[in-house]
PDB file of the backbone (N, CA, C, O) and the ligand in Angstrom, with CONECT records:
HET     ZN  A 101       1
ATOM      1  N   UNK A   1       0.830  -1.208   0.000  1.00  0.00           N
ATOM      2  CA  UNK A   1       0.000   0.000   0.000  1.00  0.00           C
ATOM      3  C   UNK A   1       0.867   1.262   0.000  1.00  0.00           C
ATOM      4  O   UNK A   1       1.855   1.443   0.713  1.00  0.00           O
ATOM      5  N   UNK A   2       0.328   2.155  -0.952  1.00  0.00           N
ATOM      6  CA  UNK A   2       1.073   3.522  -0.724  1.00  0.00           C
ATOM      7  C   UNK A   2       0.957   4.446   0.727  1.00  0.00           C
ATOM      8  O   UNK A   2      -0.019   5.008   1.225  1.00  0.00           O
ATOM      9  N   UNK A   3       2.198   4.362   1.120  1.00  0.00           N
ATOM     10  CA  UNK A   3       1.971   5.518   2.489  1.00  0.00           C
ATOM     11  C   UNK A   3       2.324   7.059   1.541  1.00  0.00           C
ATOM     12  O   UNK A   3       3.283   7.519   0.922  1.00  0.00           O
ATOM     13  N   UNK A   4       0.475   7.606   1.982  1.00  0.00           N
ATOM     14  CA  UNK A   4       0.338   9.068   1.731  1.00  0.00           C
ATOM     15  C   UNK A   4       1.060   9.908   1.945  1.00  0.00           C
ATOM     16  O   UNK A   4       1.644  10.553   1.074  1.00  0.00           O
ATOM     17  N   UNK A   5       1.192  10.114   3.497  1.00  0.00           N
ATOM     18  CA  UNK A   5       2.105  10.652   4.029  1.00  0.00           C
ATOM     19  C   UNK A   5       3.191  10.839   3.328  1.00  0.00           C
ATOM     20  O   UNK A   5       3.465  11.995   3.008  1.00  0.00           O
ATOM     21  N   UNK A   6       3.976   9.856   2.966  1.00  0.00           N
ATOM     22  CA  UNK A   6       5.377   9.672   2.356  1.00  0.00           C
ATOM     23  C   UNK A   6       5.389  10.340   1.297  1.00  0.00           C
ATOM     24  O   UNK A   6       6.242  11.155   0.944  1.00  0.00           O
ATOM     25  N   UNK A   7       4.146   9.917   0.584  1.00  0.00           N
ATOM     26  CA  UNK A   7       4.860  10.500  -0.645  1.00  0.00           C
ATOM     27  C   UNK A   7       4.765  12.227  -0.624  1.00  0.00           C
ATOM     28  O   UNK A   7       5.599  12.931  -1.193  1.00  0.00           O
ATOM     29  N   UNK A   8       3.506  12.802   0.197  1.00  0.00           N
ATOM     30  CA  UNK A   8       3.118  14.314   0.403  1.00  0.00           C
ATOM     31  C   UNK A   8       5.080  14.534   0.875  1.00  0.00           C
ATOM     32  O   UNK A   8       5.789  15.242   0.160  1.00  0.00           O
ATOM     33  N   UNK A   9       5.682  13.775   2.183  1.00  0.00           N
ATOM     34  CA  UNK A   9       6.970  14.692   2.406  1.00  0.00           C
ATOM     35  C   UNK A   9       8.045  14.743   0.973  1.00  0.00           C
ATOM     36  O   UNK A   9       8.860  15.642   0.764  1.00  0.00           O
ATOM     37  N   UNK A  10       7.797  13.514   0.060  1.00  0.00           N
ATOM     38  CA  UNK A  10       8.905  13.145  -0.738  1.00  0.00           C
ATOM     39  C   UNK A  10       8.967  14.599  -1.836  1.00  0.00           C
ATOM     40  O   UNK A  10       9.938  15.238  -2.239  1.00  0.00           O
ATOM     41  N   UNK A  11       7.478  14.768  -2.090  1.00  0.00           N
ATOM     42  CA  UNK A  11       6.992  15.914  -3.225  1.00  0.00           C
ATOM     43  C   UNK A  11       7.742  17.042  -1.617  1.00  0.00           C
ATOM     44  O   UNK A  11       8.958  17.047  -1.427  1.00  0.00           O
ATOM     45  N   UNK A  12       7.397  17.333  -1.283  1.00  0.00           N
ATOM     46  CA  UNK A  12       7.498  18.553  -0.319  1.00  0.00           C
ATOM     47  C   UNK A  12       9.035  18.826  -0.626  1.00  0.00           C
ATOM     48  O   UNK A  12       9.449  19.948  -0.916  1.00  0.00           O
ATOM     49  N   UNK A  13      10.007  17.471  -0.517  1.00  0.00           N
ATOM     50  CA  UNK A  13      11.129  17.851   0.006  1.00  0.00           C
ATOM     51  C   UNK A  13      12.002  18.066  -1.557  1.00  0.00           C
ATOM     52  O   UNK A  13      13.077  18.636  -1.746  1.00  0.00           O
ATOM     53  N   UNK A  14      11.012  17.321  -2.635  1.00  0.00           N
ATOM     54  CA  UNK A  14      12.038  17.822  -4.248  1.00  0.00           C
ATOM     55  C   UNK A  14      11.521  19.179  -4.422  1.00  0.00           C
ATOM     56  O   UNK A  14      12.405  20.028  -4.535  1.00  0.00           O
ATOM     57  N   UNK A  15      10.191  19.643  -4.478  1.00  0.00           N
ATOM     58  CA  UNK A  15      10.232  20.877  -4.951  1.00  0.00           C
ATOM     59  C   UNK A  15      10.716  21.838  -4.198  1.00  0.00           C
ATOM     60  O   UNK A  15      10.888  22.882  -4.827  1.00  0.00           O
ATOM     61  N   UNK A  16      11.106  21.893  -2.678  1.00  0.00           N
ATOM     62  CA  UNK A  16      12.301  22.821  -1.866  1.00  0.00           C
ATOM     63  C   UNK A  16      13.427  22.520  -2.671  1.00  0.00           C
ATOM     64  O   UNK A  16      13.774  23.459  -3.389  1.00  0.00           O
ATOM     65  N   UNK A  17      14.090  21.497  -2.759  1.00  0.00           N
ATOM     66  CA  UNK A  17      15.050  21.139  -3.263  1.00  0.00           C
ATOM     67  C   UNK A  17      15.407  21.960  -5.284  1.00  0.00           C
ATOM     68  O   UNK A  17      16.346  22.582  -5.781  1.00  0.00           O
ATOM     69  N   UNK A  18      14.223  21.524  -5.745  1.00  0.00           N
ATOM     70  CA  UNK A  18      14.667  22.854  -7.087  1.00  0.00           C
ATOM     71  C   UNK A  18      14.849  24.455  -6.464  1.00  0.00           C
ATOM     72  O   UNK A  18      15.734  25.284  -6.680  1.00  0.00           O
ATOM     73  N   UNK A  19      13.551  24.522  -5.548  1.00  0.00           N
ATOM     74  CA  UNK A  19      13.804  26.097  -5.270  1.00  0.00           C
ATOM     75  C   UNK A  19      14.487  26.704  -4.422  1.00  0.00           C
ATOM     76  O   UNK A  19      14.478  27.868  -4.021  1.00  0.00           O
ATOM     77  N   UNK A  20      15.264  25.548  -4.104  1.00  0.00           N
ATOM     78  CA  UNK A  20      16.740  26.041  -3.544  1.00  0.00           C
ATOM     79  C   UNK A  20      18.120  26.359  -4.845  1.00  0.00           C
ATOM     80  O   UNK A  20      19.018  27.199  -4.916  1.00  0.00           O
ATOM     81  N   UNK A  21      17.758  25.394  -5.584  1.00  0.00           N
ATOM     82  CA  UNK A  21      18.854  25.343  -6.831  1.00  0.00           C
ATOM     83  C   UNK A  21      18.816  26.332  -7.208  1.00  0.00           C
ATOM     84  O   UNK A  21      19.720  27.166  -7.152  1.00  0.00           O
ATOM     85  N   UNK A  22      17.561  26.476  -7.761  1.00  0.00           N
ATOM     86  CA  UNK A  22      17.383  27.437  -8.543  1.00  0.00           C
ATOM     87  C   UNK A  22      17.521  28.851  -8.192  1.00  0.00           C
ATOM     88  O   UNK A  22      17.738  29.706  -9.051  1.00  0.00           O
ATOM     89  N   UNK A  23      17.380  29.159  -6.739  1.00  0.00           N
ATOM     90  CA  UNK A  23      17.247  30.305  -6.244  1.00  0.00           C
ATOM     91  C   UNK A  23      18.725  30.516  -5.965  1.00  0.00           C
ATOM     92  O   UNK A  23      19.265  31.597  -6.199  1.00  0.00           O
ATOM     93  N   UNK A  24      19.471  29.317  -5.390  1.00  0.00           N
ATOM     94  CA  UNK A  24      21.008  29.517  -5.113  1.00  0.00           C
ATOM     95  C   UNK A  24      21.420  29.827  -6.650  1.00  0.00           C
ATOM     96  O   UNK A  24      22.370  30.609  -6.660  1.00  0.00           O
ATOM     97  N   UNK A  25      21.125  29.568  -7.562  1.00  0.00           N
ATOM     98  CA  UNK A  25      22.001  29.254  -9.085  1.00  0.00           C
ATOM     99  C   UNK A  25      21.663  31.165  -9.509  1.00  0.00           C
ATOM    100  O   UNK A  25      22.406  31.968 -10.073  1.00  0.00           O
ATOM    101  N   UNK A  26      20.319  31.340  -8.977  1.00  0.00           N
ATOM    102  CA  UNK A  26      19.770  33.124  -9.157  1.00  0.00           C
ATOM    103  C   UNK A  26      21.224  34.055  -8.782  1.00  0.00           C
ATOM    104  O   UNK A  26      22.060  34.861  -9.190  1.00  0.00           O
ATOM    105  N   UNK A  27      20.795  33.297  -7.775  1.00  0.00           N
ATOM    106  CA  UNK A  27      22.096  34.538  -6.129  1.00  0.00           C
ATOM    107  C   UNK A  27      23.180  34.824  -6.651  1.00  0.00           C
ATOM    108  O   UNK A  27      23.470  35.930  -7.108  1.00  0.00           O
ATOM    109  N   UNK A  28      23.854  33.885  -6.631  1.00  0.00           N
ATOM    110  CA  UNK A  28      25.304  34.114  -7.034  1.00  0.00           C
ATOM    111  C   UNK A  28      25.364  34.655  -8.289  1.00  0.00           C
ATOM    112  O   UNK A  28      24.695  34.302  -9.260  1.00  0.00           O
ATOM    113  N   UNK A  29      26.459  35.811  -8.224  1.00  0.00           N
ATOM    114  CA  UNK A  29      27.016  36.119  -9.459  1.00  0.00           C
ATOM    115  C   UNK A  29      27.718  35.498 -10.118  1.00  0.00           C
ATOM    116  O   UNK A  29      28.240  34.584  -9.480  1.00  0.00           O
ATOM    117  N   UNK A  30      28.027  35.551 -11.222  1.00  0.00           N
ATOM    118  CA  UNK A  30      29.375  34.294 -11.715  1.00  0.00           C
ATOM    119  C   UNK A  30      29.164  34.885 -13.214  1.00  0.00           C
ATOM    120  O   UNK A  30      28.088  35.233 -13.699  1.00  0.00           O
ATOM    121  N   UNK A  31      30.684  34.922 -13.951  1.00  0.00           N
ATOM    122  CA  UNK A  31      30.358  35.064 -15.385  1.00  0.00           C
ATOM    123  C   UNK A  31      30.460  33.513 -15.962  1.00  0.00           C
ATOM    124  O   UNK A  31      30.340  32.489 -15.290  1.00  0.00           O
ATOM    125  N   UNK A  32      30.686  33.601 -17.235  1.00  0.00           N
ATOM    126  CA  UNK A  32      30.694  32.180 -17.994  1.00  0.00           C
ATOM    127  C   UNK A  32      32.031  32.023 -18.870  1.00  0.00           C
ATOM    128  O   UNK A  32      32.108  32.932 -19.697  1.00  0.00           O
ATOM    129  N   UNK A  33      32.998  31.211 -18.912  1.00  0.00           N
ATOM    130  CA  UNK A  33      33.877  31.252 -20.418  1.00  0.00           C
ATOM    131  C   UNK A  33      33.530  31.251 -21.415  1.00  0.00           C
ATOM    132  O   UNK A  33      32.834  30.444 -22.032  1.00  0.00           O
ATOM    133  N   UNK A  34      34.145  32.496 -21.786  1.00  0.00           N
ATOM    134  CA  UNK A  34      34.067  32.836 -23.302  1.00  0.00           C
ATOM    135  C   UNK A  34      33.996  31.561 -24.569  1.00  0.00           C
ATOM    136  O   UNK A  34      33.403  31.604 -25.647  1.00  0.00           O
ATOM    137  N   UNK A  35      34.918  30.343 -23.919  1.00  0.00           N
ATOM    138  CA  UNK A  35      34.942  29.152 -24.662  1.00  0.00           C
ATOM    139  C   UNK A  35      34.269  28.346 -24.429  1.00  0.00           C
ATOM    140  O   UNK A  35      33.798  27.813 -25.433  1.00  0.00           O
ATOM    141  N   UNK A  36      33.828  27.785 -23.132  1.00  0.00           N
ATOM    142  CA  UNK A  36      32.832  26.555 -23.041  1.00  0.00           C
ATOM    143  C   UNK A  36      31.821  27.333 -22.442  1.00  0.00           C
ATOM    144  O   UNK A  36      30.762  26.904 -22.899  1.00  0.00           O
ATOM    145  N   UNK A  37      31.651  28.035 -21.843  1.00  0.00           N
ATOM    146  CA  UNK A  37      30.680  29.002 -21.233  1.00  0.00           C
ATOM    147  C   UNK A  37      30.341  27.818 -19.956  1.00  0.00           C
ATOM    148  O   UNK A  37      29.232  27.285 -19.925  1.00  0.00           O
ATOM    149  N   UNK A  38      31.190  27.547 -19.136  1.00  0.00           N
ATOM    150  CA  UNK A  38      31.536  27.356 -17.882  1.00  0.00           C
ATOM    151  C   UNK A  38      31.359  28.259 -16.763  1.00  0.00           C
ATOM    152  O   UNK A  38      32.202  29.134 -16.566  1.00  0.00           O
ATOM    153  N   UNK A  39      29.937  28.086 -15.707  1.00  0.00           N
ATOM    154  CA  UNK A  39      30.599  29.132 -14.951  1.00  0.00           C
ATOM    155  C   UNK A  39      31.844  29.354 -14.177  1.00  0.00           C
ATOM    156  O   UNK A  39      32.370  28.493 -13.472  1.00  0.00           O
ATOM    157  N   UNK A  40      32.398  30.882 -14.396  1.00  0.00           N
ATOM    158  CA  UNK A  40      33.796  30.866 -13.381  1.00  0.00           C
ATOM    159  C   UNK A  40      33.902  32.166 -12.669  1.00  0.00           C
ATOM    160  O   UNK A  40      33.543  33.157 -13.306  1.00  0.00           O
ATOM    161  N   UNK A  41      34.305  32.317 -11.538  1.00  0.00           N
ATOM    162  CA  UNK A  41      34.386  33.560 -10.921  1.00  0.00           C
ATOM    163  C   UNK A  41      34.302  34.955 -11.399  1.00  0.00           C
ATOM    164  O   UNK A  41      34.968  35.314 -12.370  1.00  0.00           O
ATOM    165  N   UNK A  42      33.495  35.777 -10.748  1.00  0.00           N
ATOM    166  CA  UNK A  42      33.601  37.015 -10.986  1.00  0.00           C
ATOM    167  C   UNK A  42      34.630  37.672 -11.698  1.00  0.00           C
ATOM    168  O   UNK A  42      34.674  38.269 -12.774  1.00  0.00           O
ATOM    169  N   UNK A  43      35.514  37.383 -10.735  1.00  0.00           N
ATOM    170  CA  UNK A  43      37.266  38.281 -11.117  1.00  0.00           C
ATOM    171  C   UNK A  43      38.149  37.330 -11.603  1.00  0.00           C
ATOM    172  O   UNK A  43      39.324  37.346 -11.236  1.00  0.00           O
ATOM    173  N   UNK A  44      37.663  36.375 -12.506  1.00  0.00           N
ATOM    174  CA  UNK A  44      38.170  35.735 -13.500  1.00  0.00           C
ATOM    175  C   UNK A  44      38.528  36.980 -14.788  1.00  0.00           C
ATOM    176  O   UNK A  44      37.732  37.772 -15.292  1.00  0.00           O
ATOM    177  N   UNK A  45      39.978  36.809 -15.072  1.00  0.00           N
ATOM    178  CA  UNK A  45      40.198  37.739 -15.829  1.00  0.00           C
ATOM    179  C   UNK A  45      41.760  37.155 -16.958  1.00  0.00           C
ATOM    180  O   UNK A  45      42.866  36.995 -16.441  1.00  0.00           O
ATOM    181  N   UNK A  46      41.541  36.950 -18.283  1.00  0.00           N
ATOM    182  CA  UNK A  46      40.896  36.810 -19.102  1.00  0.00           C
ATOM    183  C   UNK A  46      39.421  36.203 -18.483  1.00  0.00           C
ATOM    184  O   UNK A  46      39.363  35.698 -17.362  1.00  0.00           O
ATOM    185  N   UNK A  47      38.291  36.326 -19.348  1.00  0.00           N
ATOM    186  CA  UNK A  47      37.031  35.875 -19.422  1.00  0.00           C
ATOM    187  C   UNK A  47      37.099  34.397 -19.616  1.00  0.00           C
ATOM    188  O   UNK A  47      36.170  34.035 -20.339  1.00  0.00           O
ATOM    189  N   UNK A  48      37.870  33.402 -19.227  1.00  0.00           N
ATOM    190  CA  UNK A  48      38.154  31.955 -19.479  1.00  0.00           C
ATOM    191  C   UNK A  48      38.326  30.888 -18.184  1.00  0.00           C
ATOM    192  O   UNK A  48      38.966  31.100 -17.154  1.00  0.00           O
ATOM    193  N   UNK A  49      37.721  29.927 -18.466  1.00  0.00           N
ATOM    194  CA  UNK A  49      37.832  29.122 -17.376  1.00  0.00           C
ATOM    195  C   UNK A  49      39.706  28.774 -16.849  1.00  0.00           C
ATOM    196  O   UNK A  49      40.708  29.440 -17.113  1.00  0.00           O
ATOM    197  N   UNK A  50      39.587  27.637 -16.143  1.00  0.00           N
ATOM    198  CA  UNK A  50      41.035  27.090 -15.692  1.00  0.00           C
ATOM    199  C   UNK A  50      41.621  26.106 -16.486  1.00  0.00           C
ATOM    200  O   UNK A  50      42.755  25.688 -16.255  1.00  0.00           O
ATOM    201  N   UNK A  51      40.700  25.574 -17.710  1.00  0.00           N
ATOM    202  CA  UNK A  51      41.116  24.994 -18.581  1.00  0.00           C
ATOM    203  C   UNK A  51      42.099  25.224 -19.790  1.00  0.00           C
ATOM    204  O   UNK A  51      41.770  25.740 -20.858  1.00  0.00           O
ATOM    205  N   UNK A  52      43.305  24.782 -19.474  1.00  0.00           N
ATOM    206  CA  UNK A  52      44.445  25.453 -20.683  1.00  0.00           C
ATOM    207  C   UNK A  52      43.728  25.249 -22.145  1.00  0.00           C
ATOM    208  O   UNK A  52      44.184  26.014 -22.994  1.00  0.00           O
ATOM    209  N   UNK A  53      42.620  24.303 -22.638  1.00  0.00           N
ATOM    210  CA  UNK A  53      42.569  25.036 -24.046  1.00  0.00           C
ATOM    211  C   UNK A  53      41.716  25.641 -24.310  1.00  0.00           C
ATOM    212  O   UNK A  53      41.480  25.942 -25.480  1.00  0.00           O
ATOM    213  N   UNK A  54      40.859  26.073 -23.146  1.00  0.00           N
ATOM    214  CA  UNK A  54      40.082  27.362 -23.063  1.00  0.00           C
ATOM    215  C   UNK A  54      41.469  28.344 -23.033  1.00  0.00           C
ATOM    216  O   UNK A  54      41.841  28.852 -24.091  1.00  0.00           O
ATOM    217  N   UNK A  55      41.931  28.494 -22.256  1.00  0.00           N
ATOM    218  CA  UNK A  55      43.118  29.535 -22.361  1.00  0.00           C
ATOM    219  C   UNK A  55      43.720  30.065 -23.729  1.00  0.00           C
ATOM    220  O   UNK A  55      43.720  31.202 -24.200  1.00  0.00           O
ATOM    221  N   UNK A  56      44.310  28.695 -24.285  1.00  0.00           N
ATOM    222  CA  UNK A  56      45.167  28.402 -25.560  1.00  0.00           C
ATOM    223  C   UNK A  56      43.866  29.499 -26.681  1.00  0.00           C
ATOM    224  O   UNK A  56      44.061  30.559 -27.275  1.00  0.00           O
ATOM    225  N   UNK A  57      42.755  28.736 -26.582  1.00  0.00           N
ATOM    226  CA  UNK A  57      41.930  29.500 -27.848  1.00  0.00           C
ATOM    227  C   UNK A  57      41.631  31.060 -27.659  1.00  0.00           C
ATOM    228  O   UNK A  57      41.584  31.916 -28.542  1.00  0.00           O
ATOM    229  N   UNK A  58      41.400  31.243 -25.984  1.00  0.00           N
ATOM    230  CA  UNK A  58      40.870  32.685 -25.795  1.00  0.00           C
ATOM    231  C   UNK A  58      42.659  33.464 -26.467  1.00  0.00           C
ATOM    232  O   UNK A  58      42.664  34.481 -27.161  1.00  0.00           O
ATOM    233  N   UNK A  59      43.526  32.975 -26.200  1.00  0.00           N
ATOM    234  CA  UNK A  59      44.691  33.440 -26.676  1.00  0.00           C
ATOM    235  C   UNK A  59      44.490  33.754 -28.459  1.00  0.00           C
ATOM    236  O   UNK A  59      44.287  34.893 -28.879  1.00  0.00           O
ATOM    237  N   UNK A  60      44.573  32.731 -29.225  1.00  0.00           N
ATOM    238  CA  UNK A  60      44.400  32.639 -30.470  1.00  0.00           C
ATOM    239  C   UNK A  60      43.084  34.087 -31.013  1.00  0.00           C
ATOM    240  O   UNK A  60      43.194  34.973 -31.861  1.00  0.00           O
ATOM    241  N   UNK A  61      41.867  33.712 -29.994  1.00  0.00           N
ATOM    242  CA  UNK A  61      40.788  34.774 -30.653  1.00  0.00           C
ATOM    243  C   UNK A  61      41.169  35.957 -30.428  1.00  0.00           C
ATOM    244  O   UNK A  61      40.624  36.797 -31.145  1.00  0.00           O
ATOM    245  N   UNK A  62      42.012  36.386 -29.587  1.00  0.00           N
ATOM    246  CA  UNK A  62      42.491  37.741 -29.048  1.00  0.00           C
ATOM    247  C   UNK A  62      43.493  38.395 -29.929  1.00  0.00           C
ATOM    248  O   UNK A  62      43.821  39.582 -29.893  1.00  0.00           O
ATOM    249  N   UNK A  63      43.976  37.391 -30.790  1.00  0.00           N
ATOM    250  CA  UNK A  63      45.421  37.247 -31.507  1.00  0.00           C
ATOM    251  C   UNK A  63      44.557  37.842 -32.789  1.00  0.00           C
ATOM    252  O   UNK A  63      44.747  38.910 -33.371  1.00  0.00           O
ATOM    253  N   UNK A  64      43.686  36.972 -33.021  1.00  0.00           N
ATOM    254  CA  UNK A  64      42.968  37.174 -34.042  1.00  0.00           C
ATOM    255  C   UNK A  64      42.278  38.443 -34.484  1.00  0.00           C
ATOM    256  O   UNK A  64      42.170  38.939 -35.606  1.00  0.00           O
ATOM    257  N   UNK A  65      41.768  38.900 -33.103  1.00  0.00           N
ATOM    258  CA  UNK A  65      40.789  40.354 -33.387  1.00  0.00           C
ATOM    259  C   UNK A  65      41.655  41.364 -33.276  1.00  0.00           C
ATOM    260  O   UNK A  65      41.428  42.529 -33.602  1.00  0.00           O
ATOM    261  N   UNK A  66      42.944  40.812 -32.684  1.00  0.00           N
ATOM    262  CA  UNK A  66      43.831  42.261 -33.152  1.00  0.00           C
ATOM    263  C   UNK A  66      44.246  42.117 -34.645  1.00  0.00           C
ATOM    264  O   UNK A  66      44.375  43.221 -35.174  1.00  0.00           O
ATOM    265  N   UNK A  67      44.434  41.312 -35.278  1.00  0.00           N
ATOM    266  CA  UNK A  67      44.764  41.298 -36.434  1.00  0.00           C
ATOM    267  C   UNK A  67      43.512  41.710 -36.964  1.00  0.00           C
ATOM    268  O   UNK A  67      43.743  42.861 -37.332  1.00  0.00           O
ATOM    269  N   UNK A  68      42.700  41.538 -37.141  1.00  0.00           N
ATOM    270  CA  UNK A  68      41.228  41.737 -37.950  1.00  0.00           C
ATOM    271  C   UNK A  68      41.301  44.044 -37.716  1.00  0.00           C
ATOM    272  O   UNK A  68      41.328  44.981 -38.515  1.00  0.00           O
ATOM    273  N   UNK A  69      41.302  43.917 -36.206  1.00  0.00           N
ATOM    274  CA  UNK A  69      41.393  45.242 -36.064  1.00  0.00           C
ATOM    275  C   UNK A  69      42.643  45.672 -37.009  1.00  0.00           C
ATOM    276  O   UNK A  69      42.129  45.917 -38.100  1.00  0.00           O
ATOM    277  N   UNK A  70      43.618  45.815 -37.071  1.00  0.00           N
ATOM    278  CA  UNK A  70      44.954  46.538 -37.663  1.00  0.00           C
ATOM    279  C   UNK A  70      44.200  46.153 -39.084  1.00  0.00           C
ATOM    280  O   UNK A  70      44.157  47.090 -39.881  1.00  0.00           O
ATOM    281  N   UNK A  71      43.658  45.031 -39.476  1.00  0.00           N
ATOM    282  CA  UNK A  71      43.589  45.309 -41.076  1.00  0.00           C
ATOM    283  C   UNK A  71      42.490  46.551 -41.369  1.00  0.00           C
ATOM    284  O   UNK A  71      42.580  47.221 -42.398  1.00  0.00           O
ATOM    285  N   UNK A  72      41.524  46.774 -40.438  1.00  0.00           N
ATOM    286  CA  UNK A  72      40.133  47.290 -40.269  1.00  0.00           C
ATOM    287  C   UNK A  72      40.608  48.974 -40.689  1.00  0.00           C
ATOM    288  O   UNK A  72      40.002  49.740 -41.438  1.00  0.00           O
ATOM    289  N   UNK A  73      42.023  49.251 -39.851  1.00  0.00           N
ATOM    290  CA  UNK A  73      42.607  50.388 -39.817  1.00  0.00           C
ATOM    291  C   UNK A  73      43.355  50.674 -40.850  1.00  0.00           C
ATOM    292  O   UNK A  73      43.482  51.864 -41.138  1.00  0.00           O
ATOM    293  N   UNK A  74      44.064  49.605 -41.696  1.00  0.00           N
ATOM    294  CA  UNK A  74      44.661  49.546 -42.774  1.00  0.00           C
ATOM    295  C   UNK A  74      43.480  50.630 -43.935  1.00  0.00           C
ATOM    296  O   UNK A  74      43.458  51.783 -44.364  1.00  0.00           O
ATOM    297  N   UNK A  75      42.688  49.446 -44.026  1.00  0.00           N
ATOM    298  CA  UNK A  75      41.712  49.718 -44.946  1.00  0.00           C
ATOM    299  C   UNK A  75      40.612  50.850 -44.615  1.00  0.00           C
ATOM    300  O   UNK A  75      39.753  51.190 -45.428  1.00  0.00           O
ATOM    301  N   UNK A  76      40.718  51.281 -43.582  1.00  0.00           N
ATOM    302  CA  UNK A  76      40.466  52.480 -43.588  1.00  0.00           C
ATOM    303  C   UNK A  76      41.328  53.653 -43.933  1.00  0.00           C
ATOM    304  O   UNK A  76      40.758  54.638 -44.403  1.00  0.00           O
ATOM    305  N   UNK A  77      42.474  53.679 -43.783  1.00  0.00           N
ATOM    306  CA  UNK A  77      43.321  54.766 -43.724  1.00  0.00           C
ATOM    307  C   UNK A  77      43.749  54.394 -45.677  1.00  0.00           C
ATOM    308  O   UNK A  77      43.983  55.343 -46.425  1.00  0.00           O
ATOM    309  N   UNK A  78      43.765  53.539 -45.980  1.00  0.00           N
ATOM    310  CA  UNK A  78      43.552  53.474 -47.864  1.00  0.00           C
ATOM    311  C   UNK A  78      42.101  54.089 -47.960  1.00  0.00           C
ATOM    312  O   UNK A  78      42.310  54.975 -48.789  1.00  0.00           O
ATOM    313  N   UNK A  79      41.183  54.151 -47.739  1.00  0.00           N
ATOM    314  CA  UNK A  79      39.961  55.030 -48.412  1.00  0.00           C
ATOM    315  C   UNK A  79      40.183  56.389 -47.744  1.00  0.00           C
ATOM    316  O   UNK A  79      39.986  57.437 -48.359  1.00  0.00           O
ATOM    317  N   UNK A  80      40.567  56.356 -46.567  1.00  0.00           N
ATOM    318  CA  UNK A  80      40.484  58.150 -46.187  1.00  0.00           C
ATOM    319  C   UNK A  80      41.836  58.723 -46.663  1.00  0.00           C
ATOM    320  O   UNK A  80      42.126  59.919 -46.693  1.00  0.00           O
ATOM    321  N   UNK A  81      42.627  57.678 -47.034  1.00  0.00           N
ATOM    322  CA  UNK A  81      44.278  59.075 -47.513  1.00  0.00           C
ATOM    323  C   UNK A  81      44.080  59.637 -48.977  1.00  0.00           C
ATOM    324  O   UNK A  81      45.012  60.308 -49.420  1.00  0.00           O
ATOM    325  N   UNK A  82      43.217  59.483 -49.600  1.00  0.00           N
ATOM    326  CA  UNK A  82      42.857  60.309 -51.062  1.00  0.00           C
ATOM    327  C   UNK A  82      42.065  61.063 -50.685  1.00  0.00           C
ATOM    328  O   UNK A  82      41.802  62.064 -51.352  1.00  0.00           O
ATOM    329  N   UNK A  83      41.287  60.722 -49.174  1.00  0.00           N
ATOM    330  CA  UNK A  83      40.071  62.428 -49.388  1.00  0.00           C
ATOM    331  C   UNK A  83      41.026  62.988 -48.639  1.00  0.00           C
ATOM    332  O   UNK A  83      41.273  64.154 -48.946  1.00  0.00           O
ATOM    333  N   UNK A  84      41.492  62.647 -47.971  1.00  0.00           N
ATOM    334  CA  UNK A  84      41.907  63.485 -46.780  1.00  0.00           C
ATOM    335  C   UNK A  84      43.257  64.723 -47.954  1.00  0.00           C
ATOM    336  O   UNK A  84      43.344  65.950 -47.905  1.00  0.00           O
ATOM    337  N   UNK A  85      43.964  63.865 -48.733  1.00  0.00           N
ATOM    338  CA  UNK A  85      44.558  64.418 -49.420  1.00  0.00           C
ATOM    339  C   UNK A  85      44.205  65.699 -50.580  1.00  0.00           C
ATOM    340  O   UNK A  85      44.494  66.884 -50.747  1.00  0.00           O
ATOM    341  N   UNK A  86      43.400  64.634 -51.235  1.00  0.00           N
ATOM    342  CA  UNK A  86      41.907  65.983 -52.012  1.00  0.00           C
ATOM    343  C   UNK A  86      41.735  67.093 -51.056  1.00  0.00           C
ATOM    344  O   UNK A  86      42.109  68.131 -51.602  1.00  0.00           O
ATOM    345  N   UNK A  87      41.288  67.315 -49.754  1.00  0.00           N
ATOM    346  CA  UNK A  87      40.927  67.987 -48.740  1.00  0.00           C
ATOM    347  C   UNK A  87      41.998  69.068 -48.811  1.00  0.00           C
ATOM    348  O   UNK A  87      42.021  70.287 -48.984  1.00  0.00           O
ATOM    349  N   UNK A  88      42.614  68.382 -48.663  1.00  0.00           N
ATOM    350  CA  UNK A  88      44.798  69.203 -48.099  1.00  0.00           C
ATOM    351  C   UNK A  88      44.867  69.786 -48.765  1.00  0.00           C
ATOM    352  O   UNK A  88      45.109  70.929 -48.377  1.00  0.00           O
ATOM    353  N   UNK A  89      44.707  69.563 -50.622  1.00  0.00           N
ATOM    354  CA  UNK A  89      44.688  70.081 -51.592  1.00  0.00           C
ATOM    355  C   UNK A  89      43.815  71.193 -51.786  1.00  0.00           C
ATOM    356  O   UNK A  89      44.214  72.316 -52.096  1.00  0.00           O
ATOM    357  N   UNK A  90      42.589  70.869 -51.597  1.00  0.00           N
ATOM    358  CA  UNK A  90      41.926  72.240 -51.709  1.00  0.00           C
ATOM    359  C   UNK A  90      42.168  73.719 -50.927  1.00  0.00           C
ATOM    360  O   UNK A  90      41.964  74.881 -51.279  1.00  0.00           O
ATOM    361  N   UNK A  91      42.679  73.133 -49.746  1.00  0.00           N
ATOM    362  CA  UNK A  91      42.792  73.940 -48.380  1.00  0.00           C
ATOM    363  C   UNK A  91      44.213  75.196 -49.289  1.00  0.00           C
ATOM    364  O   UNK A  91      44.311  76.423 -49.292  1.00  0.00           O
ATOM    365  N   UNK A  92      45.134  74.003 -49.983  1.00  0.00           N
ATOM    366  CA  UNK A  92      46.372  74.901 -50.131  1.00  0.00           C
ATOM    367  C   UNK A  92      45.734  75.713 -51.263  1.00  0.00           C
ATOM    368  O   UNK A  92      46.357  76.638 -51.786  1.00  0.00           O
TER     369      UNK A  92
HETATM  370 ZN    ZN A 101      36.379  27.073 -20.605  1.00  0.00          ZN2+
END
């Protein structure tokens, strides 16, 4: 036979049990890695877990967007050095 009782505490004691998770998982601050999106401490800094090839890649993407940036500047400074020059020109 089912004891009632039992099962009313069993339900009682899982759904405390999510709204503890869930409410503890609320509370805390924590960011995520940029690579696995792991949570990891606040003042985790790079944005990366403790995992070296989380490390290794956040290295590589960082490597990367500076290069992407310097070309960004390249190719800007080729379309603005003919106006800017045209400009110079008119001025003299
Ligand atoms: Zn990671």
């Amino acid at each position: 036979m089912v004891n009632a009782q039992k099962v009313k505490d069993m339900v009682a004691r899982k759904s405390s049990q999510i709204v503890n998770s869930v409410s503890g998982n609320k509370m805390q601050p924590h960011k995520h890695c940029r690579v696995c999106f792991q949570p990891i401490p606040l003042s985790a800094d790079p944005r990366v877990c403790k995992d070296q090839e989380c490390i290794d890649k956040n290295a590589q993407d960082e490597k990367n967007q500076r290069t992407v940036r310097t070309l960004m500047f390249v190719f800007f400074g080729l379309f603005a050095l003919p106006y800017l020059i045209s400009l110079a020109m008119r001025v003299l």
